[in-house]
N, C-alpha and C positions, 0 to 999 in steps of 0.2 A: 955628214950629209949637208948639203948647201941648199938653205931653203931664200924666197925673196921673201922680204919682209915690208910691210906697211907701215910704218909709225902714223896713226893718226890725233892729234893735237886739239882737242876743244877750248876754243874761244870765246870771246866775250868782250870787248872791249877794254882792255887789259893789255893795250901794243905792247908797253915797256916790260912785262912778264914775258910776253909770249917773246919777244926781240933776246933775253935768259932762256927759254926753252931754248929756242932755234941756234944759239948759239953752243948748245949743248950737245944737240943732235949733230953738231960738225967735229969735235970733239970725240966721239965714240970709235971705242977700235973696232966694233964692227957695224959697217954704216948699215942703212936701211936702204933698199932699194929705192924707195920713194916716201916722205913724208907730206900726208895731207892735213889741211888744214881745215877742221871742222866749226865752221865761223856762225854761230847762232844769232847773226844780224846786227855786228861792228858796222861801226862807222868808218868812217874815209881814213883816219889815222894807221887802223889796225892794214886796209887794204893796200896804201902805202908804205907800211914796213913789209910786208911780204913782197908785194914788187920789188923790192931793193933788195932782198933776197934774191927771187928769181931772175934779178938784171946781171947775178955773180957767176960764174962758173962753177956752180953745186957739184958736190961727189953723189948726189941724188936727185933725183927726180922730184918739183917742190909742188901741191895742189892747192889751191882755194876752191875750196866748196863753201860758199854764202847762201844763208836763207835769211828770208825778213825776221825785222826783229816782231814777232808776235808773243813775245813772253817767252818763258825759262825751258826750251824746246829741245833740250840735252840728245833725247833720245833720237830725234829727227836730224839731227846737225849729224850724227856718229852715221845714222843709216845712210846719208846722202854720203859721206868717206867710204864707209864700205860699197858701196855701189860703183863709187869713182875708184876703186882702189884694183889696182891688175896682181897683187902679190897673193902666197899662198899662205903665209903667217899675218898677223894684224897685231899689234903694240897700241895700247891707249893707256895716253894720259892727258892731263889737262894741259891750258896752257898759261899755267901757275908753277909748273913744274921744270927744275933742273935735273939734266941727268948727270948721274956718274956713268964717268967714258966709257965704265962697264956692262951698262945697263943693256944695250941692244944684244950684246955677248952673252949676258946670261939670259936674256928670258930664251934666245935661239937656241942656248946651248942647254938649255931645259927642256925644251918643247917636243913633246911627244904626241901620238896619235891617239886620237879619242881622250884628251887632256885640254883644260884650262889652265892659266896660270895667274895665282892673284898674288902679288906683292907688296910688300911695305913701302911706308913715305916719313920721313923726318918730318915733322911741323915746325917749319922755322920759326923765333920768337919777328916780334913787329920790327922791334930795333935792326935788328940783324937782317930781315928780309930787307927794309928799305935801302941799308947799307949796301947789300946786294944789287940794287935794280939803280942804284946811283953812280957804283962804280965801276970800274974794271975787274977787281979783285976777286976770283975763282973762291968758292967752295971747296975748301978738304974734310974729309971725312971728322979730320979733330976740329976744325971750327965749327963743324956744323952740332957735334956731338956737346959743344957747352955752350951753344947759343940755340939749342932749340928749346921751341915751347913745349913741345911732346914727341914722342918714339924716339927716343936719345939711343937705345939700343939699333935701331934700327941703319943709325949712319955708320956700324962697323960691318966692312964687305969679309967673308970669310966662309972658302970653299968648306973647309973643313965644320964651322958649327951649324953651315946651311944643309951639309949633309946628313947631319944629325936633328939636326930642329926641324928641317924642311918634313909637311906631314902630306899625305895626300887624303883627302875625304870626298864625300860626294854630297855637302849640303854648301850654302853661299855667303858662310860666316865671315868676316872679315873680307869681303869683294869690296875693291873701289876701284872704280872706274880710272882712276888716275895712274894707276899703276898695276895692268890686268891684259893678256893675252888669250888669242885664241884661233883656230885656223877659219880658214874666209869662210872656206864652206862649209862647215860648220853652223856659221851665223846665218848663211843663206837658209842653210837648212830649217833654223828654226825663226827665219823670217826678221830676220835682226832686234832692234831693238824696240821697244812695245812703244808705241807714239801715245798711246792711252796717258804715260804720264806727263804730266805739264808741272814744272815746280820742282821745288829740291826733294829727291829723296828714292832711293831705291830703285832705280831703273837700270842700275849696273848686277844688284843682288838678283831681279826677275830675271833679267838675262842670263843672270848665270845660271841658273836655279834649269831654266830649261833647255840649256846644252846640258845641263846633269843629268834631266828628264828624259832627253834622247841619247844620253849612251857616256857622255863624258866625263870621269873623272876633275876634281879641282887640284890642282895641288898650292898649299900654300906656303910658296917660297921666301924664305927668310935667311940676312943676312945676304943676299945676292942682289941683285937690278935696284940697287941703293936710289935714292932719286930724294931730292928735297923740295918741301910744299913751301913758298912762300906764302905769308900772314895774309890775309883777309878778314873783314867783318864775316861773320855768320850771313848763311843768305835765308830769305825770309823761308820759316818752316811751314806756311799755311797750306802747302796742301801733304804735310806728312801723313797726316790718319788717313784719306784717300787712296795715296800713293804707296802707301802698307798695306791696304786690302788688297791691292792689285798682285802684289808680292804675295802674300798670304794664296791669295785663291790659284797662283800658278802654283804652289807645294801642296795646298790641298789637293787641287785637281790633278797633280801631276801633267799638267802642262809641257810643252813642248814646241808649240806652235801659237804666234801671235797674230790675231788680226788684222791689227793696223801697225804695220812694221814696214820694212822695206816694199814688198805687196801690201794696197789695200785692200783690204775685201770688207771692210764696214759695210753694213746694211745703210742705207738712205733713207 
């Protein structure tokens, strides 16, 4: 089955990451229809290496979706990509993230009906990220697997122990947004992502949590859509216990539907 797919990419002012994403996404045996850029209020540098992308003759279709920068607005930058996005599949990851050429192959050649898909990411160590975003020199599986800072396991691709580790459940344990699939309509259906959260923390786990609520199995795939996290500072956790409850009360309540998502419907 040939499905179109969406790769959407969140931003932040991070050109020379995001310039390692997109160079990746060229790379993949099996392209994306279209990759969007989910930009949560970059400045002119970040707008300028995408132009220069889109001035190339891409094997895809390339989008800027820009909102002001108002603070840490994750969940709104992804709903404006989904909105802009014309494909039947959707790919997210950040745009701190390199793919393996395999990546767009496997989460496609995964994806099933009434399914999620949530994946592993290599944590690169600092040395080794910088070293990355300096030069030309590619990511293999075995440099990344002795220069990462954490999931050392996770930079070996392999059909065989993903068919057997890969589990499928219906809660949103190990969901990150960085490396997480799902079908459009789907997200339309449960109103995309909750804008309720501002700040680091959990806005990938509620959304998953209530495509589970409406009907979707997760599956959490391992050993396959390999992809490596280059180093970062922590970003500030000040609104974690907030941005927990909000996750909490969509499994409590069993949730399924958000308010302030791609539709507003907030009261005034």
């Amino acid at each position: 089955m040939s499905i179109s797919c969406s790769l959407i990419i969140t931003t932040y002012n991070w050109p020379e990451a995001l310039n390692k994403s997109l160079e990746s996404c060229l790379s993949q045996t099996v392209l994306p229809t279209e990759v969007i850029i989910a930009d949560d209020g970059s400045k002119q540098e970040t707008k300028d290496l995408i132009a220069f992308y889109q001035a190339k003759q891409l094997p895809f279709t390339l989008i800027h979706c820009w909102q002001e920068d108002l603070g840490f607005r994750a969940a709104q930058s992804r709903n404006n990509a989904i909105q802009a996005s014309t494909a039947d599949y959707v790919i997210c990851i950040d745009g701190d993230i390199i793919l393996h050429p395999r990546f767009v192959e496997d989460h496609l050649s995964n994806a099933k009906k009434n399914q999620v898909i949530a994946g592993k990411r290599v944590r690169l160590s600092q040395i080794f990220s910088q070293k990355i975003i300096t030069s030309n020199e590619p990511i293999s599986p075995l440099s990344a697997l002795f220069a990462a800072q954490s999931g050392h396991k996770n930079a070996l691709r392999s059909n065989v122990l993903s068919h057997y580790l890969s589990k499928t459940n219906r809660n949103a344990d190990s969901v990150f947004s960085c490396n997480f699939s799902f079908w459009r309509q789907d997200a339309i259906n449960v109103n995309g992502f909750n804008c309720d959260f501002v700040g680091w923390g959990a806005e990938d786990k509620e959304f998953c949590i209530r495509l589970i609520n409406d009907g979707a199995s997760k599956k959490q795939l391992k050993h396959l859509a390999v992809c490596y996290h280059l180093y970062h500072p922590e970003l500030s956790r000040k609104m974690e216990q907030v941005n927990q409850q909000i996750y909490d009360d969509a499994i409590s309540k069993k949730l399924t539907y958000c308010q302030n998502g791609i539709i507003k419907r907030k009261q005034s």
